[in-house]
Each structure stands twice: as structure tokens, then as C-alpha cells.
C-alpha positions as CSV (number, residue, x, y, z in Angstrom):
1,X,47.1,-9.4,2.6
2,X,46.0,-9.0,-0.9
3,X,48.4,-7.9,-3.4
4,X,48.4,-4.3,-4.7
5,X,47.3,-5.2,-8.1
6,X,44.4,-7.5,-6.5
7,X,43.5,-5.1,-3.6
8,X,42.7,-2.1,-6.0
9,X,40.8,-4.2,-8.2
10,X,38.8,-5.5,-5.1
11,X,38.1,-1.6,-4.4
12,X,36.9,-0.8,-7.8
13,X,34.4,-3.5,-7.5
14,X,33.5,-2.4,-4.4
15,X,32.4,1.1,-5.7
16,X,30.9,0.0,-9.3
17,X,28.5,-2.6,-6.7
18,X,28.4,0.2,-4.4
19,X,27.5,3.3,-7.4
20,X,24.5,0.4,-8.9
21,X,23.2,-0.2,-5.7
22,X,22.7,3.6,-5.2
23,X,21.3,3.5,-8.5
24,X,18.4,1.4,-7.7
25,X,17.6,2.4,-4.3
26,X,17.2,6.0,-6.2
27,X,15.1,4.1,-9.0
28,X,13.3,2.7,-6.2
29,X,13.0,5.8,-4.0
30,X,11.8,7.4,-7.4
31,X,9.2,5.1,-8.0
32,X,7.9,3.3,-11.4
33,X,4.6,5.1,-13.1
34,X,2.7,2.1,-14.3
35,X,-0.4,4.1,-15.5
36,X,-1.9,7.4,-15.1
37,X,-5.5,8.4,-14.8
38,X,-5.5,12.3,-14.2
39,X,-8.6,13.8,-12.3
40,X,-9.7,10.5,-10.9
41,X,-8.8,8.9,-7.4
42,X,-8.2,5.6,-6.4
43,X,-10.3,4.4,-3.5
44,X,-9.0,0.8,-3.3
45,X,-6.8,-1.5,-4.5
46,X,-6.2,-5.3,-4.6
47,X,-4.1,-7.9,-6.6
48,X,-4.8,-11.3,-8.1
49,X,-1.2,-13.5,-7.7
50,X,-1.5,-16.3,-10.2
51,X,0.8,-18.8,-8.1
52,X,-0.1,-22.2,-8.8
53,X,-2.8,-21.2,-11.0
54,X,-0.8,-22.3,-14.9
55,X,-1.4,-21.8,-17.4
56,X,-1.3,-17.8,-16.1
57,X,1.2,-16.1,-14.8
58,X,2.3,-13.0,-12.7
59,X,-0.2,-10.8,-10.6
60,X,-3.4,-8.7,-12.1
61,X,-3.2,-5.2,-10.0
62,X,-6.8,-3.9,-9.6
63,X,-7.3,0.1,-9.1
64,X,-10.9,0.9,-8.5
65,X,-12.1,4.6,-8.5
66,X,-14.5,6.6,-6.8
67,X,-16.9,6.2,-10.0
68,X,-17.3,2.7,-12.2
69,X,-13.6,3.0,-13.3
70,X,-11.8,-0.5,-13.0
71,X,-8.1,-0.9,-14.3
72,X,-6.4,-4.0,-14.3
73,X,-2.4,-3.8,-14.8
74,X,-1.2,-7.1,-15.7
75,X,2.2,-8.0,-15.1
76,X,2.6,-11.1,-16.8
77,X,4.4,-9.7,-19.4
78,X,7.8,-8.5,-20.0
79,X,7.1,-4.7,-18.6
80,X,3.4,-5.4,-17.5
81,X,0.6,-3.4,-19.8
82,X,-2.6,-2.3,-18.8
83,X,-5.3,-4.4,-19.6
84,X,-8.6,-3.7,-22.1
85,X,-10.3,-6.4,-20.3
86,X,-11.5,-5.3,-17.0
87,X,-14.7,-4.9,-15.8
88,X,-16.4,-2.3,-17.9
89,X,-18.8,0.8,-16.6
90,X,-21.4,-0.4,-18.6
91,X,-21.7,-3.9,-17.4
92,X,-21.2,-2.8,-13.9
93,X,-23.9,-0.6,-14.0
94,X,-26.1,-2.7,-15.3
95,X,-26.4,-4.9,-12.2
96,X,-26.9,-1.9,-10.2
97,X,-23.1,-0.5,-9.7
98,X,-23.2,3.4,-8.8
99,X,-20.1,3.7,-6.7
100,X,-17.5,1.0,-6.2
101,X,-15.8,1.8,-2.5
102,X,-14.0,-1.1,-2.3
103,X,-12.2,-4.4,-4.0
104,X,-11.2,-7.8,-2.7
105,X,-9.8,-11.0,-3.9
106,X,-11.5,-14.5,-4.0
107,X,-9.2,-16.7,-1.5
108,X,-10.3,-19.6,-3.9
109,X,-10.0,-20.3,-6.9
110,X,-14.2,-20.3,-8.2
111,X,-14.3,-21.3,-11.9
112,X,-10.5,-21.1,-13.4
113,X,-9.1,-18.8,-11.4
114,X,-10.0,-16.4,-8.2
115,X,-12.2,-13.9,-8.9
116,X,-12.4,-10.5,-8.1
117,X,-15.3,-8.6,-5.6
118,X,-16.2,-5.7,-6.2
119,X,-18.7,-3.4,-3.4
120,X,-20.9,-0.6,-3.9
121,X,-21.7,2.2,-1.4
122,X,-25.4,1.5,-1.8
123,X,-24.8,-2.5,-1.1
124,X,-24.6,-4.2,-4.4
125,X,-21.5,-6.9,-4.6
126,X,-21.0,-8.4,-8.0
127,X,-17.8,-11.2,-8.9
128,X,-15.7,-10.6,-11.5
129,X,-12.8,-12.3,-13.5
130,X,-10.0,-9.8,-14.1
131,X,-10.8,-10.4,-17.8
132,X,-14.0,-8.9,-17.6
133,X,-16.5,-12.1,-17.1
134,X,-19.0,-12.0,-14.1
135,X,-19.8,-14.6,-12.2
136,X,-23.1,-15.6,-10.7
137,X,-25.6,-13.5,-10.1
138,X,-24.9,-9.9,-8.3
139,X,-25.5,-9.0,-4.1
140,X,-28.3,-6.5,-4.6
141,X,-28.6,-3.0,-2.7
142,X,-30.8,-4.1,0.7
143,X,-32.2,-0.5,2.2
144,X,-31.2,-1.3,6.0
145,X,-27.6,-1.7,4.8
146,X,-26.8,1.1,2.7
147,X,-23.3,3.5,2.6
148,X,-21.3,0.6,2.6
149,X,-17.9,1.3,4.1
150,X,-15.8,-1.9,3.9
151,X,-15.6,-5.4,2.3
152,X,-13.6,-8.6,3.3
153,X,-14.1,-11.8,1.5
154,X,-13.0,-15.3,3.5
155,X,-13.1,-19.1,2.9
156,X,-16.5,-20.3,3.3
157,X,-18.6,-23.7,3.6
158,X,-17.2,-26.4,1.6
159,X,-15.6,-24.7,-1.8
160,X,-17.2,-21.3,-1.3
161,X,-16.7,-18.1,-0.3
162,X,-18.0,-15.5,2.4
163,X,-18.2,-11.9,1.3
164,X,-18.9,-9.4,3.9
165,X,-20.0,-5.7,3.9
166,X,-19.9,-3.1,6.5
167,X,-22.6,0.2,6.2
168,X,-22.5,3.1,7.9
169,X,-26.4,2.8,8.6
170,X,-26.7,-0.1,10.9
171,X,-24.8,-2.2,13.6
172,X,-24.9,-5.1,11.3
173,X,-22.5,-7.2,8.7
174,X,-24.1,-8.0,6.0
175,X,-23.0,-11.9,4.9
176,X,-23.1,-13.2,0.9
177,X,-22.4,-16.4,0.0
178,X,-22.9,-16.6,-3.6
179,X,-22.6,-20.7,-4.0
180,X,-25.8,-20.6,-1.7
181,X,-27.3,-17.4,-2.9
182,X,-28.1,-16.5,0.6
183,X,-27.4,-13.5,2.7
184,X,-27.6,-12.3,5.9
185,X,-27.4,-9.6,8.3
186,X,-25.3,-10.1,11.8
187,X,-26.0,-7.7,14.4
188,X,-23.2,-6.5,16.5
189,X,-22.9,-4.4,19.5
190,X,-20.3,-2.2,18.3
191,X,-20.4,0.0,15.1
192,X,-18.4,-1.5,12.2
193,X,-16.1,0.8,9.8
194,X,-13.8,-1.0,8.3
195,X,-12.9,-4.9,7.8
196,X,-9.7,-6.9,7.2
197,X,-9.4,-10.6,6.5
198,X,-6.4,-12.6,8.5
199,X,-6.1,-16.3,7.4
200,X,-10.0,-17.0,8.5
201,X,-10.8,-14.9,10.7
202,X,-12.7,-11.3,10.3
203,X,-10.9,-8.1,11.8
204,X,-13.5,-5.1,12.8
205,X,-12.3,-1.7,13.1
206,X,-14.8,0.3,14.7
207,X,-15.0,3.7,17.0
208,X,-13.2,2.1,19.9
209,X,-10.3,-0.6,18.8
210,X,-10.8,-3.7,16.9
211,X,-12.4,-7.1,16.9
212,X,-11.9,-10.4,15.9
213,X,-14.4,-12.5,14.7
214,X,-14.7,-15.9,13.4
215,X,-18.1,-16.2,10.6
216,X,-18.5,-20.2,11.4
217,X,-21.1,-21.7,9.6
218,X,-23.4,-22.2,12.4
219,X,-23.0,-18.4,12.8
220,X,-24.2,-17.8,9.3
221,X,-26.4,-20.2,9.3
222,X,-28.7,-18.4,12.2
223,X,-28.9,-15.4,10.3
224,X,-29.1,-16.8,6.7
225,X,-32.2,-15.5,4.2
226,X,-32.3,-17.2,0.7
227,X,-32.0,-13.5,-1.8
């Protein structure tokens, strides 16, 4: 048994821990604002986590909106700030942006750090550094692929990447790989609406369930056209 003196002490710790914790799971419940954009809507978003990448730190947040609007939030300061170094309208519509639907992060490091991918409703994809630098040259629009509905990007051959699109037009993926500049279009026998990576593989969501789908090289390779 704890003596009196000890035991009430004991208790008023208990409800100071107890009153902070309430605290924060009412701070958290509340939410943190970490920028406003009124009259515009978000219609992806996707983070760059700089683990093992020094000298930066911290994660880039990227909020893409149903126009040419990118943000970038970094948090690698003390409170985080909102960048002036993302992508701008201009230069995205310059290599044929119109209206981003979708965002995705680089699962290697290309350059210093791993870009961001940015995809267009009528099929452009262009590669970005969350500091506002492209890299390579963009995806342009194809006609038989056009209001595209989902992006995924996975490891590819060698160093590269694989970025895939998804259209509500066709039956097909269309396949980038920007270290090649090639591209390609895989048929499928279902209707593709939306894509997720996991580790390697490709997840389809489409009218009846999903599929999983592993883009080999060989697989690519059958269907590859230099752009």
C-alpha cells in the first residue's frame, strides 16, 4: 500500500496525464489546417518521405486540383510551410497539361531524389521534382487513350520506372517508361477504373472486383513502341 501522502500524489498525476491526453485526442479529433485554397478541390494527393535521402529531410505533401494547381506543403521545417516551388500552371501547361486527375510518387530515387508524376485526363504524364524542376521529356496525350482515370507508378527495368495510366475510352493500360522513352498499350479483358501499386505488383479495380497484375519486362516488352 502506498502511503497517503504518496497515493494522492499518484492520483493527481493520473488526472494531469489523463486531462493532456484528452487534450490531444481533441487537438487531434479537431484536426490541424495546414493550408487553405477556397473554391478549389483536391482530386489527389501523394507524399514524397525523404528517409534515407540527406541532405533533405521530412515529407513534401502534394495536393493536386481539378485545374493546374499543384501545392507542395513541406514539413521539414519546424511547423511545415507551404512551398513557392512546385510545379507551376505555366510550365505544366506548356507540355500539354489541361487537367491533372491524378499524382504518384517515384519508388526510386531518379536524379537526387524521387520525383513526382503527375497525369492528365487527356493522357499527358510529365515528372517533376517537388521543387519545381521536370525531368525528361513529358508522356504525350495518345487519342485511343484519352479520359484518363487512374495512375500508378512501379519499379521498372534496371533503375527505372513504370508509369501506368488507365482511360475510360479503351480496355487498355497504357505503359511509360521514361529511361526508354517507350510506351505502350496492354489490352485487357476487363475495363480498368482505377489503379493501386502494392510492393511490385499492379492492383485493377474495375466494374466487377479487382485484379492483380505483375508488368514483367517481357510483358512490356511485347507491347512496347519507341514515342
Amino acid at each position: 500500500m502506498l502511503p497517503k501522502r504518496a497515493h494522492a500524489l499518484f492520483l493527481l498525476a493520473l488526472a494531469l496525464v489523463r486531462s493532456l491526453f484528452m487534450r490531444l485526442v481533441r487537438r487531434r479529433g479537431d484536426g490541424v489546417t495546414l493550408f487553405r485554397r477556397p473554391g478549389r478541390r483536391v482530386v489527389s494527393l501523394t507524399a514524397v518521405n525523404f528517409v534515407n535521402q540527406p541532405p533533405w529531410r521530412g515529407t513534401d505533401l502534394v495536393a493536386v486540383y481539378n485545374d493546374l494547381l499543384v501545392d507542395v506543403w513541406q514539413s521539414g521545417s519546424v511547423n511545415g510551410t507551404l512551398s513557392a516551388r512546385a510545379p507551376a500552371a505555366g510550365k505544366l501547361a506548356a507540355v500539354g497539361h489541361r487537367r491533372i486527375i491524378g499524382a504518384g510518387v517515384s519508388p526510386r530515387r531518379l536524379g537526387y531524389r524521387r520525383p513526382v508524376l503527375l497525369a492528365d485526363r487527356n493522357g499527358t504524364v510529365s515528372m517533376w521534382e517537388t521543387f519545381g524542376t521536370r525531368l525528361s521529356d513529358p508522356l504525350p496525350p495518345d487519342p485511343a487513350h484519352r479520359e484518363v482515370t487512374g495512375t500508378a507508378v512501379l519499379p521498372g527495368a534496371g533503375d527505372g520506372i513504370t508509369v501506368v495510366t488507365a482511360s475510360r475510352a479503351d480496355r487498355n493500360l497504357r505503359i511509360w517508361e521514361p529511361q526508354r522513352g517507350s510506351a505502350a498499350l496492354l489490352p485487357l479483358s476487363i475495363r480498368p477504373r482505377c489503379l493501386l501499386t502494392a510492393g511490385d505488383a499492379l492492383v485493377i479495380g474495375h466494374d466487377d472486383g479487382l485484379l492483380a497484375l505483375s508488368l514483367t519486362t517481357s510483358t512490356a516488352e511485347s507491347h512496347r513502341h519507341h514515342m
